[in-house]
C-alpha positions in Angstrom: 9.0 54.8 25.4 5.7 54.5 23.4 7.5 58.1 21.8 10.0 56.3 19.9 7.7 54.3 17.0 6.1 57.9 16.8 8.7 59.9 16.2 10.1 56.9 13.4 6.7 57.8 11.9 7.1 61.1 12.0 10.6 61.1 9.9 8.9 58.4 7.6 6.2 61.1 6.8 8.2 63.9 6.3 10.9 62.5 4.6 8.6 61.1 1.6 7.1 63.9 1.3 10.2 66.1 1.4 11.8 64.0 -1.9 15.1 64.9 -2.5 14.7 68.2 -0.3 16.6 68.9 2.9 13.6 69.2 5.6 14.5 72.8 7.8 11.7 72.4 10.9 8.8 70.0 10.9 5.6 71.2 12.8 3.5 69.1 15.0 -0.1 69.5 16.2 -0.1 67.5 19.2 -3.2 67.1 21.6 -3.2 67.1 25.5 -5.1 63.9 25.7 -2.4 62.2 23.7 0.4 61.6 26.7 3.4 62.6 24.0 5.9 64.3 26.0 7.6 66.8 23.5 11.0 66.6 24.7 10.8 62.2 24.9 9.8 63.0 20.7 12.2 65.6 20.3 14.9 63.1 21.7 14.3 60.3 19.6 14.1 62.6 16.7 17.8 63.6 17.6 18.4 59.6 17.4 16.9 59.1 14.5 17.2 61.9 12.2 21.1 61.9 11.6 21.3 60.2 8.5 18.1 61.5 7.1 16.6 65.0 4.9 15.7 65.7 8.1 18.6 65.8 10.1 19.2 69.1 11.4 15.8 69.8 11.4 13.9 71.7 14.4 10.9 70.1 15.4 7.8 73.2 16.7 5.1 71.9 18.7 1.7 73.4 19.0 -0.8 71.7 21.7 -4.5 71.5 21.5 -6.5 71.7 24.8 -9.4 69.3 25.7 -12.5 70.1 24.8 -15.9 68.8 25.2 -19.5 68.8 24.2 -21.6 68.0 27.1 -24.4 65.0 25.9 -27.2 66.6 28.1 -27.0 70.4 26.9 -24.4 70.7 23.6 -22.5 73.0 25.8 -18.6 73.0 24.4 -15.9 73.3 27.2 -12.8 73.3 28.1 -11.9 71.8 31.5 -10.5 74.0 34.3 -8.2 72.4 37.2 -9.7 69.2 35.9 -13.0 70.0 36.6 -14.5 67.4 33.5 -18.5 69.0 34.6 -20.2 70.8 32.2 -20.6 74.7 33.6 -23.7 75.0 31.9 -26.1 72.1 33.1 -22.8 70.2 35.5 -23.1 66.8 33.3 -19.9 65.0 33.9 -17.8 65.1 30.6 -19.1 64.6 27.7 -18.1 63.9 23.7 -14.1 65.0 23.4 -13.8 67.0 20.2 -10.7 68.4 21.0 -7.3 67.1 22.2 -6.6 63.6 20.8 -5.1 65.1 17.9 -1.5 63.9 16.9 -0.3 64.6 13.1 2.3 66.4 11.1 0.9 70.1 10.3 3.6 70.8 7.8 7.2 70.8 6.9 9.7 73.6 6.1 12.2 72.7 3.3 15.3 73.8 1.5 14.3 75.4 -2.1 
């Protein structure tokens, strides 16, 4: 449910910064930490666009894998089978700099 105030934002972003433009597809960068299920935002959006410059839009997800930096060695990583040790030194996880991300990339418009 925690989708719903999301996806609000979402059409509050794109909207102001569409103006007066009919919004085509809005593209998401959306990290695997995150725990936003793309069809729970795309079926909010459905809810909430109609009425909107963005109604009619199609919404493109891209994902972003975890990544870490192991503290001990530097070593950058992505987990396998959720195996969170470092394959270099086997730290257990380490700095996330990948994966938490969750924004609007861009929007496609009507010219």
């Amino acid at each position: 449910m925690h989708e719903l105030p999301v996806t609000e934002e979402i059409v509050r972003i794109a909207t102001e910064h569409a103006g007066s433009k009919r919004i085509t597809a809005i593209y998401l960068v959306v990290g695997e930490l995150t725990s936003f299920i793309d069809d729970a935002i795309q079926f909010y959006f459905d809810l909430i666009a109609p009425g909107t410059s963005a109604e009619g839009a199609t919404l493109h997800f891209r994902r972003v894998a975890v990544r870490f930096r192991c503290r001990n060695c530097a070593t950058e990583f992505t987990p396998v089978n959720h195996e969170w040790h470092c394959p270099t030194c086997g730290a257990l996880g380490g700095e996330v700099i990948a994966g938490k991300e969750f924004f609007v990339e861009s929007i496609g418009v009507d010219v």
